[in-house]
N, C-alpha and C positions, 0 to 999 in steps of 0.2 A: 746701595744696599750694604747695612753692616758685615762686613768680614770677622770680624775680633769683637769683642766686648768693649775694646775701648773707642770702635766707632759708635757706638749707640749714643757718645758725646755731643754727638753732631745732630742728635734727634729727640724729639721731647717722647717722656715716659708716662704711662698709667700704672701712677706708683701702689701698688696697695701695700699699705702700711695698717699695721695693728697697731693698737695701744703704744706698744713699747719698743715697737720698731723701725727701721730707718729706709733709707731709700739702696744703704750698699747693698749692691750684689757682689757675693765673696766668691772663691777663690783668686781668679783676678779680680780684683774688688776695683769695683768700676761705681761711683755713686753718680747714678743720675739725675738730670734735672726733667720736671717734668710739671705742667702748669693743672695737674688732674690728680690730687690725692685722693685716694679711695678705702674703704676700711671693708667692702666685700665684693667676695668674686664676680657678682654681678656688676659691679659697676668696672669691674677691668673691661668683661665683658662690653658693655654698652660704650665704653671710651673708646675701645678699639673701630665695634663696628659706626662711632660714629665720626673717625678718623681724624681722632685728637692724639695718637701718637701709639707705640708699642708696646708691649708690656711681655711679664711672665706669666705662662700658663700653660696648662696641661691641655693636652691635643683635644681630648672629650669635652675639653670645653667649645671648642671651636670646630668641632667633627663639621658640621656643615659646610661651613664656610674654606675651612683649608679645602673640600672636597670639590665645590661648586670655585675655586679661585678668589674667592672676596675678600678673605684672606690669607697670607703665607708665613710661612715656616720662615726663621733666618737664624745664623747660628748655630744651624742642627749638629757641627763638629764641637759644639761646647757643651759640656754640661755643669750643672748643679752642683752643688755638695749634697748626699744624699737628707732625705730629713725622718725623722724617726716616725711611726705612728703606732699610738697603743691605745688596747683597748683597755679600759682599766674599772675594773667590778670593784662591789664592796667587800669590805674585809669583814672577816667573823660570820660570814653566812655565805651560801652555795649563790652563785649567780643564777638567774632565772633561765631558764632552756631558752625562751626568745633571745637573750641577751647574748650566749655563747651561740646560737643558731645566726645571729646578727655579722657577730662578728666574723665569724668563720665565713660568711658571704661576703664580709667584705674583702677579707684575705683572700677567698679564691678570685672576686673580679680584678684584686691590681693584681695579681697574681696573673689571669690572663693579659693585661694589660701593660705587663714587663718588669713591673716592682717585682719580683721573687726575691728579696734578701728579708723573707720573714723569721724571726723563731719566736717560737711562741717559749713561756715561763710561767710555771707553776698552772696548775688548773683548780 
């Protein structure tokens, strides 16, 4: 079982990769090797439970399976670099009450769910 980031060498990855990005994971920047490129969270998803190797992901993704053991946690003393998320309305007009009603539920569920370093800007 990985202890450090840089044992994850030793095991292949379900890398999801967007358009323009790579397999490192930063702060210790660890780049893995991994025989499963993927461009959405579904398919990290399906790599894992069909035990083609590890990957990153957020716990709600895998609520069942960390729950029921099919799959586990590893690394849990490591974290992330944090990553930004915004909502972003259009300029020159009031955003639609759905759209700030939207957002503001998204902000409160990661907000239950331990993201709290929100601030919201200009309304």
């Amino acid at each position: 079982m990985p202890q450090t980031p840089a044992d994850l060498l030793a095991h292949q990855a379900i890398v999801y990769q967007q358009r323009d990005g790579g397999a490192a994971w930063a702060e210790t920047t660890v780049t893995v090797s991994g025989r499963v490129r993927v461009s959405a969270n579904e398919g990290v998803r399906e790599g894992v439970l069909a035990g083609l190797g590890f990957a990153i992901a957020h716990e709600w993704a895998f609520a069942p399976e960390l729950k029921s053991g099919a799959v586990m946690s590893v690394l849990d003393d490591w974290s992330l670099p944090p990553v930004d998320l915004w909502a972003v309305f259009p300029t020159g007009r009031q955003a639609s009450a759905k759209a700030r009603a939207f957002a503001s539920f998204v902000e409160s569920q990661m907000s239950m769910i331990g993201f709290s370093a929100f601030a919201s800007k200009g309304e």
